[in-house]
LOVO-457271 format. One record per residue: residue number from 1; residue in one letter; y, z negated, x of N, C-alpha, C in turn. Coordinates in steps of 0.02 Angstrom, whole numbers, always signed. Last residue first. Layout:
N
[site NUM, "a", [Y, Z, X], [Y, Z, X], [Y, Z, X]];
...
END
This chain:
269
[site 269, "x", [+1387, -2514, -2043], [+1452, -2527, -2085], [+1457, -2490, -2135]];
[site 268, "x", [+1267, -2549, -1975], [+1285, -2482, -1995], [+1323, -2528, -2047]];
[site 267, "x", [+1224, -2633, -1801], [+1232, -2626, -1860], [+1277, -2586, -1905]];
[site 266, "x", [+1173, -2713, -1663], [+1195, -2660, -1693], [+1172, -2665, -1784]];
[site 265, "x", [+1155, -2802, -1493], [+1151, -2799, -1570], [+1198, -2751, -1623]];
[site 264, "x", [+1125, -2789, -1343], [+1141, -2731, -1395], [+1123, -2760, -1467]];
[site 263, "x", [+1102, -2908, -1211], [+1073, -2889, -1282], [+1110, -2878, -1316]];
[site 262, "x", [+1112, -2887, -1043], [+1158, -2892, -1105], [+1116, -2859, -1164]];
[site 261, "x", [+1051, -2871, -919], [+1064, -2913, -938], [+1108, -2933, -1004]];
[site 260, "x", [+1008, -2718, -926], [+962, -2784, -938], [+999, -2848, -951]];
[site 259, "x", [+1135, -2618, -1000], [+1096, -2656, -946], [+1059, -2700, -982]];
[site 258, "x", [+1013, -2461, -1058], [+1070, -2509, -1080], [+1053, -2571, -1033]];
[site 257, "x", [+878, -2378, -1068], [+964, -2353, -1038], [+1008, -2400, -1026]];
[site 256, "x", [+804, -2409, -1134], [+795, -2426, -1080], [+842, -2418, -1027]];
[site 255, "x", [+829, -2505, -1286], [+847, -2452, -1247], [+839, -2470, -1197]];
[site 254, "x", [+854, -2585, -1430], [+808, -2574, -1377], [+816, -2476, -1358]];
[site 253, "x", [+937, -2688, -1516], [+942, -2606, -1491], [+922, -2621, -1440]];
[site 252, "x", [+921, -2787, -1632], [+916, -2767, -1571], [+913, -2703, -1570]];
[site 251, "x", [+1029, -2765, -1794], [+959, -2775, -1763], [+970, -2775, -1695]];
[site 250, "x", [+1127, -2888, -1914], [+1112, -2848, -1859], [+1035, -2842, -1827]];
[site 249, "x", [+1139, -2960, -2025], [+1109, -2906, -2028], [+1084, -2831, -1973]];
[site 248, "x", [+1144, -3099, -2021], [+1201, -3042, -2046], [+1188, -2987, -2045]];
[site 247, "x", [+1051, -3158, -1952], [+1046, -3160, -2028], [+1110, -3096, -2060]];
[site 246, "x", [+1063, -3091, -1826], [+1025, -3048, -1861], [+1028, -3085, -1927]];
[site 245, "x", [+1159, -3162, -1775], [+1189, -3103, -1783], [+1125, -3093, -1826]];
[site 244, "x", [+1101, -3284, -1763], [+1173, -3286, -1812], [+1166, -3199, -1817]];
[site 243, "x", [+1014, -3266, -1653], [+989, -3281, -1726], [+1024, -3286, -1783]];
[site 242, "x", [+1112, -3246, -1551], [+1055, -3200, -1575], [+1045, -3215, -1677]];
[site 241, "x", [+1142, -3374, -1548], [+1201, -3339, -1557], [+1150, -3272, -1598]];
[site 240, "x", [+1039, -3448, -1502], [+1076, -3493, -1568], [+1109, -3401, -1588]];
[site 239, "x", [+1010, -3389, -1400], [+949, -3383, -1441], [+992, -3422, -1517]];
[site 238, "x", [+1065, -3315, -1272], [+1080, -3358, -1308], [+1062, -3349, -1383]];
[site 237, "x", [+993, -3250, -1166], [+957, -3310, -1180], [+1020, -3355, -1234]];
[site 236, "x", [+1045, -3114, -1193], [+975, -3101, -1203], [+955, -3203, -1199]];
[site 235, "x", [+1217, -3114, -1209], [+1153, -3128, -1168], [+1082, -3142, -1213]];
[site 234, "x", [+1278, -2976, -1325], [+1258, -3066, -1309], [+1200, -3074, -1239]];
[site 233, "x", [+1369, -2876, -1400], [+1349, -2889, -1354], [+1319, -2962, -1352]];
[site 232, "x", [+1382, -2769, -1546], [+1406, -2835, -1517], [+1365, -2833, -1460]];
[site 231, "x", [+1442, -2614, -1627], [+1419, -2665, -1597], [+1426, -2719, -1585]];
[site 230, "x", [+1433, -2534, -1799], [+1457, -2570, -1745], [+1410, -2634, -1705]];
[site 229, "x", [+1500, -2387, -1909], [+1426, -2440, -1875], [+1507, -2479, -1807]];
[site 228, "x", [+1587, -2310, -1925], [+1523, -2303, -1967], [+1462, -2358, -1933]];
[site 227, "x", [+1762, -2351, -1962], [+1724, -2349, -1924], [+1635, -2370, -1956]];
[site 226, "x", [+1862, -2358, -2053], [+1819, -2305, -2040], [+1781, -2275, -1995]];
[site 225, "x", [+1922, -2433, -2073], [+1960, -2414, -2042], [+1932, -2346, -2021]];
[site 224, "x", [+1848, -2501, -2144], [+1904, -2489, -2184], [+1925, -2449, -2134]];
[site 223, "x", [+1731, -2560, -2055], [+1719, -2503, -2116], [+1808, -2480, -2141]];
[site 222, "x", [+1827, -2649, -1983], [+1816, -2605, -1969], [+1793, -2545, -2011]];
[site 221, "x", [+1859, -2739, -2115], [+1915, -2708, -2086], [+1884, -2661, -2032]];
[site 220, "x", [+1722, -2797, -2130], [+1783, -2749, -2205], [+1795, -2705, -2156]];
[site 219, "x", [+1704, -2837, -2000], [+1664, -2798, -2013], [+1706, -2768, -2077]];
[site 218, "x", [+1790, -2959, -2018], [+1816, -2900, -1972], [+1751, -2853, -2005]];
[site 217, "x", [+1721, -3015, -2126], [+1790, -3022, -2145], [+1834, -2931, -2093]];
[site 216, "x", [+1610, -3073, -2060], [+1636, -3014, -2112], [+1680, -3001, -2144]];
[site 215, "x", [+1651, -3155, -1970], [+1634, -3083, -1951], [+1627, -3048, -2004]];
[site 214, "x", [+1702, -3249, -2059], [+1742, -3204, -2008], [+1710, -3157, -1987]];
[site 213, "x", [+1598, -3275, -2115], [+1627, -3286, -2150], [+1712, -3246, -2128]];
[site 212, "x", [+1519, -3338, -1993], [+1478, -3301, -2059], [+1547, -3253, -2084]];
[site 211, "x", [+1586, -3459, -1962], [+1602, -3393, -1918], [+1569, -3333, -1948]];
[site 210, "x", [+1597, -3529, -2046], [+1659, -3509, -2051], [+1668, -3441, -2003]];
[site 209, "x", [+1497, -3613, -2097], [+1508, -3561, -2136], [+1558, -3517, -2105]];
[site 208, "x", [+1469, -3736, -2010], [+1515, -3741, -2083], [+1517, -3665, -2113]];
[site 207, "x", [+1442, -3726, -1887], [+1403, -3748, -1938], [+1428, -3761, -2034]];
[site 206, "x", [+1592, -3739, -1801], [+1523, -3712, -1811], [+1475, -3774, -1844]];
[site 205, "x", [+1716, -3800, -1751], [+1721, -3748, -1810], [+1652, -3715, -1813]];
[site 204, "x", [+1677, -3869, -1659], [+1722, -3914, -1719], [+1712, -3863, -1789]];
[site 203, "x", [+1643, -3828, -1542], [+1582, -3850, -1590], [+1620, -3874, -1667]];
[site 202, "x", [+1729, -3646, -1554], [+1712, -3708, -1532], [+1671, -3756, -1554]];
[site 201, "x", [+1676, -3467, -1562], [+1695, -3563, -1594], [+1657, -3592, -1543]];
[site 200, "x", [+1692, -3312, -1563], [+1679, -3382, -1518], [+1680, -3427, -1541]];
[site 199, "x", [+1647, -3139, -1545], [+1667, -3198, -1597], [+1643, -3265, -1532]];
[site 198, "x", [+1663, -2967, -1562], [+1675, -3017, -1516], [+1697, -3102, -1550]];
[site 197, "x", [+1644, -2786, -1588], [+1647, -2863, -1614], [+1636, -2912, -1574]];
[site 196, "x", [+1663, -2599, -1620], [+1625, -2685, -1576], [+1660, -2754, -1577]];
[site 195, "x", [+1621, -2453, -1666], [+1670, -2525, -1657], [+1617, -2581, -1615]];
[site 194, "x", [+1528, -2341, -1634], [+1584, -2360, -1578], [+1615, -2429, -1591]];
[site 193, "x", [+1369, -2319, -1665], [+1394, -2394, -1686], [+1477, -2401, -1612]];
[site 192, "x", [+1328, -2207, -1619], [+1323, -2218, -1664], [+1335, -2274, -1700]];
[site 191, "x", [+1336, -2224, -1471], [+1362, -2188, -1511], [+1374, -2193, -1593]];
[site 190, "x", [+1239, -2307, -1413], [+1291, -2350, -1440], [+1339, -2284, -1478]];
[site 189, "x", [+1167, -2227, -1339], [+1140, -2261, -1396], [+1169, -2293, -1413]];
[site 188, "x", [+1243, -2202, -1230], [+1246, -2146, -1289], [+1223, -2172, -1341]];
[site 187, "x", [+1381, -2333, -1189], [+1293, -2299, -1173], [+1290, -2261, -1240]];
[site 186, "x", [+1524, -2321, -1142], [+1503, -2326, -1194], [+1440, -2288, -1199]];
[site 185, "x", [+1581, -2422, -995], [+1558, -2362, -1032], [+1518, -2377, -1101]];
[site 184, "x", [+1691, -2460, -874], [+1691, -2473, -945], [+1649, -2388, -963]];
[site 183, "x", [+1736, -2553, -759], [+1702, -2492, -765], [+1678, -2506, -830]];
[site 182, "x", [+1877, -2638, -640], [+1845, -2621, -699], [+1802, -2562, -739]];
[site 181, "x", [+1916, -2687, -527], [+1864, -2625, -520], [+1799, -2614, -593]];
[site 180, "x", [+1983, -2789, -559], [+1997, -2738, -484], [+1949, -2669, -498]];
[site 179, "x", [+1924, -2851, -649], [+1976, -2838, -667], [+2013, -2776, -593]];
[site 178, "x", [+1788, -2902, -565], [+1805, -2858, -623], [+1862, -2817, -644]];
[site 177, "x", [+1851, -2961, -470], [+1832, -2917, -453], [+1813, -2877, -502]];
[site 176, "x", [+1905, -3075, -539], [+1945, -3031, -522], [+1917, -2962, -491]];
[site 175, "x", [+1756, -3129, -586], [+1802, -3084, -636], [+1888, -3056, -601]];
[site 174, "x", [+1698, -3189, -479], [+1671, -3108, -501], [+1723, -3088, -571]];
[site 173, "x", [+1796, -3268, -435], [+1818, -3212, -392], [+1754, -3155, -434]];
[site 172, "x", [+1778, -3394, -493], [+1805, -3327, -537], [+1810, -3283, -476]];
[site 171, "x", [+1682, -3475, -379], [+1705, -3502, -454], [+1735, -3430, -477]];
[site 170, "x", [+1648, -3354, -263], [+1642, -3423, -292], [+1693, -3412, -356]];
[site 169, "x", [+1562, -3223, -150], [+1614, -3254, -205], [+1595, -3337, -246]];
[site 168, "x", [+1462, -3167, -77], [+1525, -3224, -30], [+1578, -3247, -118]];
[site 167, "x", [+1386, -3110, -116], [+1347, -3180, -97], [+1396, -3205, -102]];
[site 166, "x", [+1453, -2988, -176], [+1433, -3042, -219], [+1410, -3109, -187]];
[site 165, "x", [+1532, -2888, -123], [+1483, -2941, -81], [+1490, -2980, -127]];
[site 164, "x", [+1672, -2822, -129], [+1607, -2805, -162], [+1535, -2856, -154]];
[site 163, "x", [+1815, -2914, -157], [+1756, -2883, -122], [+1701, -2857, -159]];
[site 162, "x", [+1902, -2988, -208], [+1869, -3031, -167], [+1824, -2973, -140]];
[site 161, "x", [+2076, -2952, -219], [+2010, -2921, -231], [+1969, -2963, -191]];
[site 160, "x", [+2195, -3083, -284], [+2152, -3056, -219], [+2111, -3032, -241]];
[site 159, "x", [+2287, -3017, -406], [+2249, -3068, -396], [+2222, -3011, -325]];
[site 158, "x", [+2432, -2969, -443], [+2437, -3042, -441], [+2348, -3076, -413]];
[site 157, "x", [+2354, -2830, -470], [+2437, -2851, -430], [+2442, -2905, -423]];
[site 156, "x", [+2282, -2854, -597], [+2250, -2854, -509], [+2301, -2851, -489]];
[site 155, "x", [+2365, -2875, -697], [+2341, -2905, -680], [+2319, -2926, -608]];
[site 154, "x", [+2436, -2744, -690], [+2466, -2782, -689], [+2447, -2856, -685]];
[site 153, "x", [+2288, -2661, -727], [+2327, -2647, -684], [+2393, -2698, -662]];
[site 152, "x", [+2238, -2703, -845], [+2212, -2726, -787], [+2257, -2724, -750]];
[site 151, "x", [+2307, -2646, -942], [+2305, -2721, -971], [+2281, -2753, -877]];
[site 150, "x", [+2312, -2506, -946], [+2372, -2540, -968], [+2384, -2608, -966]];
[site 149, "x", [+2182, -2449, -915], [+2256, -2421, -885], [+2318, -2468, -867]];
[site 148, "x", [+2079, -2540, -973], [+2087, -2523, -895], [+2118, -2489, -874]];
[site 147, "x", [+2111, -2528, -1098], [+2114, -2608, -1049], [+2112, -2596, -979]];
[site 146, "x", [+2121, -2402, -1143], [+2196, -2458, -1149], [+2170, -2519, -1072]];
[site 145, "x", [+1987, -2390, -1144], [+2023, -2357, -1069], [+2092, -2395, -1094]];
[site 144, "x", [+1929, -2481, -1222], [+1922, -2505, -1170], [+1969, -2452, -1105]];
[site 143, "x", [+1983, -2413, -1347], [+2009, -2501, -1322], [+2012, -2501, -1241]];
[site 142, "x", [+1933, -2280, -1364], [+1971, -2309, -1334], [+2007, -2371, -1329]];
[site 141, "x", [+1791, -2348, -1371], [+1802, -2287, -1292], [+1862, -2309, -1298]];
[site 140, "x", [+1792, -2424, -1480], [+1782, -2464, -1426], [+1801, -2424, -1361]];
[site 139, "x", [+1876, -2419, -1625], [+1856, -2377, -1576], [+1857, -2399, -1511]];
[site 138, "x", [+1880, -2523, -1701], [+1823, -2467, -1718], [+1821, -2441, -1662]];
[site 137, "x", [+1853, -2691, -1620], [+1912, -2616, -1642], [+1857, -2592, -1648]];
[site 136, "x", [+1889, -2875, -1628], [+1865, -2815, -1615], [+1901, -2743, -1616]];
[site 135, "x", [+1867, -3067, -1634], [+1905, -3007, -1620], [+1860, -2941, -1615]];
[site 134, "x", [+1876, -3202, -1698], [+1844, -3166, -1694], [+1879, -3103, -1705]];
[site 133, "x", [+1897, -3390, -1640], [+1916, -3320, -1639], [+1841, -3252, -1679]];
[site 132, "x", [+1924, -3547, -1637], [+1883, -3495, -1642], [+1916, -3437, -1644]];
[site 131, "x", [+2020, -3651, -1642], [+1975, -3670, -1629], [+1900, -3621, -1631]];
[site 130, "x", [+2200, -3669, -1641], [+2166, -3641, -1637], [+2084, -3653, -1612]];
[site 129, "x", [+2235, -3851, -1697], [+2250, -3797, -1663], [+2169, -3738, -1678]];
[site 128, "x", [+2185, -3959, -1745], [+2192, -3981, -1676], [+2196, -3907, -1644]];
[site 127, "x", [+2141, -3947, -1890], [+2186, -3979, -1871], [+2207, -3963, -1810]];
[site 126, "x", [+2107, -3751, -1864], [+2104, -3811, -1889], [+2150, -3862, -1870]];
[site 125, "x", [+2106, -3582, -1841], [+2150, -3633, -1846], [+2136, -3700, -1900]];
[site 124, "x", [+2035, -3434, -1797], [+2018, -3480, -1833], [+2049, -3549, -1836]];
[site 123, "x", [+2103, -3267, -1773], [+2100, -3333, -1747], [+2077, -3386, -1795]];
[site 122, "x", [+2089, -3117, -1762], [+2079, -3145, -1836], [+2075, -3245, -1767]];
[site 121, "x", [+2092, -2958, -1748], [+2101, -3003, -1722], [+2116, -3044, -1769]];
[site 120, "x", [+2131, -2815, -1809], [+2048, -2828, -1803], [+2053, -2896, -1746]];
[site 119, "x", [+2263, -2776, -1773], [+2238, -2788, -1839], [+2186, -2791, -1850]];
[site 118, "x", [+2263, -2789, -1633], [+2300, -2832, -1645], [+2271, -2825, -1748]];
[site 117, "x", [+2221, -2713, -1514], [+2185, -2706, -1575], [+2209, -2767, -1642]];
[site 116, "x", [+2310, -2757, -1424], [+2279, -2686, -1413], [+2235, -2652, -1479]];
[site 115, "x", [+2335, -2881, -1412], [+2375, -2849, -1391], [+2351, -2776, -1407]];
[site 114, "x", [+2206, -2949, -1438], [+2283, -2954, -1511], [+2323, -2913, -1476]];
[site 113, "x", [+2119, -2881, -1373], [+2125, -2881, -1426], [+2177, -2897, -1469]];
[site 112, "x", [+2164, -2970, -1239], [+2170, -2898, -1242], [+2160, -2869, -1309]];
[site 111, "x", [+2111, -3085, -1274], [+2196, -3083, -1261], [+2203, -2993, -1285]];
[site 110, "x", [+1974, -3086, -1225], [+1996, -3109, -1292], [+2063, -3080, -1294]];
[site 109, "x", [+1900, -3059, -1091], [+1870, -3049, -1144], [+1915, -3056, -1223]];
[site 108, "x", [+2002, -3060, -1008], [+1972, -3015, -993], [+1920, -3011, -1055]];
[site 107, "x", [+2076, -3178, -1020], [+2122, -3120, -1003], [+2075, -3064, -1005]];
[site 106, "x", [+1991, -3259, -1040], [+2010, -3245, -1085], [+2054, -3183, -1079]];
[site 105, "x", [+1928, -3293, -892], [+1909, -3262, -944], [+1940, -3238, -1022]];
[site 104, "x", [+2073, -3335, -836], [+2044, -3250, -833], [+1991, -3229, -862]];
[site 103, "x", [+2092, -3463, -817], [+2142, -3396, -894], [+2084, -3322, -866]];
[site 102, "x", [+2061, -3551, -740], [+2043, -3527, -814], [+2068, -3488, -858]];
[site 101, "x", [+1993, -3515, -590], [+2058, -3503, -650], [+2041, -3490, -730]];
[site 100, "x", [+1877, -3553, -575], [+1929, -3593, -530], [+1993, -3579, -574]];
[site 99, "x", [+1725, -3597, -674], [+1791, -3565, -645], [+1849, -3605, -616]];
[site 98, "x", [+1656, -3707, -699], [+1627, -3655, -657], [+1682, -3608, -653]];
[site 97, "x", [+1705, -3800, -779], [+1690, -3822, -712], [+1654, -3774, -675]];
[site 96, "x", [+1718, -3733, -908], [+1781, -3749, -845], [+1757, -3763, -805]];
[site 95, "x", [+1649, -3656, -992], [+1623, -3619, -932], [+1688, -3670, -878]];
[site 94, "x", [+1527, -3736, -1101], [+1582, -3715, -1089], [+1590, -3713, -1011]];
[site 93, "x", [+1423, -3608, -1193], [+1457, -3675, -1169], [+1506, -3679, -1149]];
[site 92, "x", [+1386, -3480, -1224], [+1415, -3525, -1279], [+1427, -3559, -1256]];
[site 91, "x", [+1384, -3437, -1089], [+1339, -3407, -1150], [+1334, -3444, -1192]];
[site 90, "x", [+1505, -3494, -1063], [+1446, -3497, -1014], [+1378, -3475, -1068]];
[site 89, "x", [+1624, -3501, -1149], [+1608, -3443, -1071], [+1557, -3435, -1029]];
[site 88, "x", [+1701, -3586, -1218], [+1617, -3556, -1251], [+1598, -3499, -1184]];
[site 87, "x", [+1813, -3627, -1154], [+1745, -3671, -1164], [+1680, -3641, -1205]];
[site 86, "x", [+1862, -3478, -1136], [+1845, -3536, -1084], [+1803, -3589, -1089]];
[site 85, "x", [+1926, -3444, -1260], [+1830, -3416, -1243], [+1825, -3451, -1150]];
[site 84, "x", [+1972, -3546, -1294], [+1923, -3549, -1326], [+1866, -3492, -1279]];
[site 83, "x", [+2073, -3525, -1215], [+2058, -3599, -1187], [+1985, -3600, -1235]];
[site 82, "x", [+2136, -3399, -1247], [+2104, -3414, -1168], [+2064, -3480, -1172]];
[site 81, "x", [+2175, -3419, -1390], [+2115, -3377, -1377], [+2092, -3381, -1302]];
[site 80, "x", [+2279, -3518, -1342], [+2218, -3534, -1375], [+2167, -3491, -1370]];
[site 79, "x", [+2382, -3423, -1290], [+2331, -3502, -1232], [+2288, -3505, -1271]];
[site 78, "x", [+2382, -3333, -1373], [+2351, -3300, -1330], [+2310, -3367, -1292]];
[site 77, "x", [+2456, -3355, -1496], [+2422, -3368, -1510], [+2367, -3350, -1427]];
[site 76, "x", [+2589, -3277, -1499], [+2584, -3337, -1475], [+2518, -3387, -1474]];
[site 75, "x", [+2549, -3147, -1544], [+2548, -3153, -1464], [+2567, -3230, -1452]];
[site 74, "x", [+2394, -3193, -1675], [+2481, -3196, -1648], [+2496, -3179, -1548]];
[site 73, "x", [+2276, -3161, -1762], [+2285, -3190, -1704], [+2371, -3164, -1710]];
[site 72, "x", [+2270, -3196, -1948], [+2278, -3143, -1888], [+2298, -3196, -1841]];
[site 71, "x", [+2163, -3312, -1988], [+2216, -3289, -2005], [+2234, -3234, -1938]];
[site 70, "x", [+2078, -3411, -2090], [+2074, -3407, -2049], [+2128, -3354, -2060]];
[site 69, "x", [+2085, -3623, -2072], [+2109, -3571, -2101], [+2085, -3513, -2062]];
[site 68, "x", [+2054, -3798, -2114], [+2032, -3754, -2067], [+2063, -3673, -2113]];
[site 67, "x", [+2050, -3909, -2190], [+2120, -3907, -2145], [+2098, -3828, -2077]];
[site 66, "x", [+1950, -3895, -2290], [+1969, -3958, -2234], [+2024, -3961, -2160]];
[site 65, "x", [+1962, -3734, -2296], [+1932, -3789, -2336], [+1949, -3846, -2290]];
[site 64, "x", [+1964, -3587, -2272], [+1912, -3626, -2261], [+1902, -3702, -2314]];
[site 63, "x", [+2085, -3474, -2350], [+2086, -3558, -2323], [+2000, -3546, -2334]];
[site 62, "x", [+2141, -3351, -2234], [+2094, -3361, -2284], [+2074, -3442, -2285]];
[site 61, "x", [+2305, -3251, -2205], [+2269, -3289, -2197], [+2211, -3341, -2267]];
[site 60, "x", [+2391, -3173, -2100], [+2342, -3150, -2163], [+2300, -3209, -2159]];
[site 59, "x", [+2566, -3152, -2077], [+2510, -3197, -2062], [+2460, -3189, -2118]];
[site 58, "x", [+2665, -3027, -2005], [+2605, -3039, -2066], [+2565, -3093, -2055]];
[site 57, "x", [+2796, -3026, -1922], [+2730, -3051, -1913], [+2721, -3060, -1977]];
[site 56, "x", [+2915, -2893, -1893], [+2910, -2974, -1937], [+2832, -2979, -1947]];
[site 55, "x", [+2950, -2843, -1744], [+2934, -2835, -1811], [+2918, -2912, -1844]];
[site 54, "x", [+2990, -2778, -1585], [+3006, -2819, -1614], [+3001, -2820, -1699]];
[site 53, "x", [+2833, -2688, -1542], [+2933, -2676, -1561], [+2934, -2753, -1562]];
[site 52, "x", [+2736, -2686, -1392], [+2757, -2691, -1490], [+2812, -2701, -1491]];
[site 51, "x", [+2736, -2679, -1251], [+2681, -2657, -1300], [+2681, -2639, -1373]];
[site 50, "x", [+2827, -2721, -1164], [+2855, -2672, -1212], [+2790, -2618, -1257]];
[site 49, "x", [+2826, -2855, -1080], [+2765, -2789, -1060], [+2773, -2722, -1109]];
[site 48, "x", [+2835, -2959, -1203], [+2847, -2938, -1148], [+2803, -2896, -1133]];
[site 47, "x", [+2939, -2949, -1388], [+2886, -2922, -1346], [+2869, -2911, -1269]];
[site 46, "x", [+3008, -3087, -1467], [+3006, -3022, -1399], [+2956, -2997, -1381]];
[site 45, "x", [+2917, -3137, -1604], [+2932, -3155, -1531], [+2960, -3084, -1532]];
[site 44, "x", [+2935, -3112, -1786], [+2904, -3098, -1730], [+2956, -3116, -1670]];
[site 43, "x", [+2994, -3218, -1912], [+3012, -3161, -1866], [+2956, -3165, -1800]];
[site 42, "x", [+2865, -3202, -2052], [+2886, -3254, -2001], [+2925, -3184, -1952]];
[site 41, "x", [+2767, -3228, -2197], [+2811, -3205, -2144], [+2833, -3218, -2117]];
[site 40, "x", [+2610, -3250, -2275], [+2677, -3293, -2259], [+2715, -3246, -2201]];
[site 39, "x", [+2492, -3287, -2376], [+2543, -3242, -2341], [+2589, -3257, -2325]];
[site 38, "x", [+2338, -3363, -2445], [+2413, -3353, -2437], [+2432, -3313, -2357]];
[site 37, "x", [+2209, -3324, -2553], [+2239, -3319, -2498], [+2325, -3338, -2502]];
[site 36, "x", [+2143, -3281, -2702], [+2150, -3355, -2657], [+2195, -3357, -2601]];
[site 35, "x", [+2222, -3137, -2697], [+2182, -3172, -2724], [+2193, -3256, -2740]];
[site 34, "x", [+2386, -3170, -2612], [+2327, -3106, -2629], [+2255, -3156, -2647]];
[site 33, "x", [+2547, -3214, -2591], [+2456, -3251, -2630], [+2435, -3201, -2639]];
[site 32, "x", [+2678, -3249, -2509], [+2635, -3238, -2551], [+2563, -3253, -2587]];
[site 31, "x", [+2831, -3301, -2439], [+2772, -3355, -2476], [+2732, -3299, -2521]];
[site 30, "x", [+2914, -3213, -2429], [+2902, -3237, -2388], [+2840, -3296, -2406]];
[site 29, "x", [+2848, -3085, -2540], [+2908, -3106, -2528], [+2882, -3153, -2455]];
[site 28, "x", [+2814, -2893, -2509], [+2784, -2971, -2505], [+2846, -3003, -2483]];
[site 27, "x", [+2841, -2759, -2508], [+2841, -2803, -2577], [+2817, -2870, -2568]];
[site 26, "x", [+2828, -2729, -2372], [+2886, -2715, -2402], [+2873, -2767, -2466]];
[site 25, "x", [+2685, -2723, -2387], [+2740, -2766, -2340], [+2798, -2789, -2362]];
[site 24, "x", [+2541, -2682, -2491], [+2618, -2652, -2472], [+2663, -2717, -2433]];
[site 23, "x", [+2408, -2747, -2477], [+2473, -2749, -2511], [+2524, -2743, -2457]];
[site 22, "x", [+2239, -2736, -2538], [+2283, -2724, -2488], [+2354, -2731, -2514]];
[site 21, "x", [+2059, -2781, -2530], [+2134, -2769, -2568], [+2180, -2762, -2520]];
[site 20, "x", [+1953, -2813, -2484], [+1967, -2743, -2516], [+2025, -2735, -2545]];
[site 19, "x", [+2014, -2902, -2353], [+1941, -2891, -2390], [+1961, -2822, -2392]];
[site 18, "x", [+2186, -2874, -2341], [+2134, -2931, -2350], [+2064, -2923, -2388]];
[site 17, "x", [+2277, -2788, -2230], [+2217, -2799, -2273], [+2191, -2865, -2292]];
[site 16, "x", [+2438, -2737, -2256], [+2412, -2788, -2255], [+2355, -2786, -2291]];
[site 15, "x", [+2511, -2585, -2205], [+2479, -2626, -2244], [+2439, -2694, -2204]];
[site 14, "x", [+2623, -2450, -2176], [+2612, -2495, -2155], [+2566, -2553, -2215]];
[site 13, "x", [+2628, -2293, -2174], [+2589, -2354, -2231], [+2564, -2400, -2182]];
[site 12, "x", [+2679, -2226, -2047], [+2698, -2204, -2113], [+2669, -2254, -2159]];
[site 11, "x", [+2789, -2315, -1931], [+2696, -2270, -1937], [+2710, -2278, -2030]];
[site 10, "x", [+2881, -2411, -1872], [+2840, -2349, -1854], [+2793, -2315, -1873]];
[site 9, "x", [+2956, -2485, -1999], [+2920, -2496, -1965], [+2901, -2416, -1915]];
[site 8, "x", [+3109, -2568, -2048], [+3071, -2496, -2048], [+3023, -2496, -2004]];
[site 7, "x", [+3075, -2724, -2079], [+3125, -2687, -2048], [+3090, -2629, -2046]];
[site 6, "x", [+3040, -2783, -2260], [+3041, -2799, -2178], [+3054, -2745, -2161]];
[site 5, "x", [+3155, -2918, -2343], [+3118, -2846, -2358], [+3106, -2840, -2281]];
[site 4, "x", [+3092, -3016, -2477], [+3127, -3022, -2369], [+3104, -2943, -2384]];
[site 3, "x", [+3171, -3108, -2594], [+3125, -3059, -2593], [+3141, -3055, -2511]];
[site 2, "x", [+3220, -3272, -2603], [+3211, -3220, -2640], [+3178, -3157, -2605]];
[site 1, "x", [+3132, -3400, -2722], [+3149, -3379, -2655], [+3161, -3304, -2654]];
END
């Protein structure tokens, strides 16, 4: 087959990571192989909202084993990252019969990553489609002002502010009111860990190794990027999820500063 060369890109070393190895773009034919892995190219969509050029998609991808892979998220890849952190949305369960729209958790926890951090976005793909995710960025200050210049603002235009009055809201009106009056900070005791990490499976893709196996996969790619530590967030009662992060090596971050309702797991990259 013969060689695809891809279109001049913007930014001086363009690369493809996988782990610790890396390979030049330009020299990958359309069918490659880094280690075990395969590579494959593909023309990239249009871009709507004029976030990314038009460029030829890197698919990086790591076989699992039984028809499961894992591989950069895609902008075509966005219903799935909505419909996954929709059924893990209730501190791993699944959150449909408690939202009225189901895209807005994902619009607000998952989507915004392949658009914004698009090389620390990693989707997990088995038979029946996308079935996990695990997304992040070294630099969480700025992800999060991207999300609240560039990603909210065209959002809240399409949704009713419900208010400040928490009694009176139902099924998602507390995440348009998020997205209305989004407040993003990075607590000082999180200084020292700016990336941050975000992982979901469904029950199809848990217990097999695979989410182990993705978060360190992003954890490389944050250290690579040079970022010196990193966070995660979890509710304080999801005791399955907790107990995943600390075999990997994360600790609690106890602080009296940080909200109560969200347990600070941290760890030095």
């Amino acid at each position: 087959m013969a060689e695809l060369t891809l279109p001049r890109l913007p930014f001086k070393d363009f690369r493809v990571h996988f782990g610790v190895r890396s390979v030049r773009s330009a020299s990958l034919k359309p069918k490659s192989r880094v280690g075990g892995s395969a590579l494959s190219l593909r023309p990239g969509p249009e871009r709507p909202g004029g976030w990314c050029p038009r460029l030829w998609e890197v698919l990086l991808v790591r076989n699992f084993g039984g028809g499961y892979v894992l591989r950069q998220a895609l902008w075509s890849d966005h219903k799935g990252l909505k419909e996954v952190c929709l059924k893990t949305g209730d501190s791993g369960a699944d959150a449909t019969a408690r939202e009225d729209d189901p895209d807005l958790l994902g619009l607000i926890y998952a989507v915004p990553y392949q658009v914004f951090a698009h090389e620390f976005a990693f989707v997990i793909e088995g038979p029946n489609g996308v079935c996990g995710y695990v997304l992040g960025t070294p630099d969480s200050a700025g992800f999060y002002d991207r999300v609240k210049t560039e990603w909210f603002p065209p959002l809240a235009a399409r949704l009713v502010d419900p208010g400040a009055d928490s009694t009176h809201w139902t099924g998602s009106d507390w995440a348009r009111y998020h997205i209305h009056h989004a407040q993003f900070t990075l607590p000082p005791s999180l200084q020292a860990y700016p990336a941050h990490g975000h992982i979901d499976l469904l029950p199809e893709a848990q217990g097999q190794g695979f989410g182990r196996m993705a978060l360190t996969e992003l954890m490389v790619a944050l250290k690579a990027a040079g970022a010196p530590g990193m966070h995660l967030g979890v509710s304080p009662t999801n005791t399955r999820a907790i107990g995943f992060y600390e075999k990997l090596g994360f600790t609690r971050l106890v602080d009296e500063t940080l909200p109560a309702d969200t347990l600070y797991m941290v760890k030095t990259l």
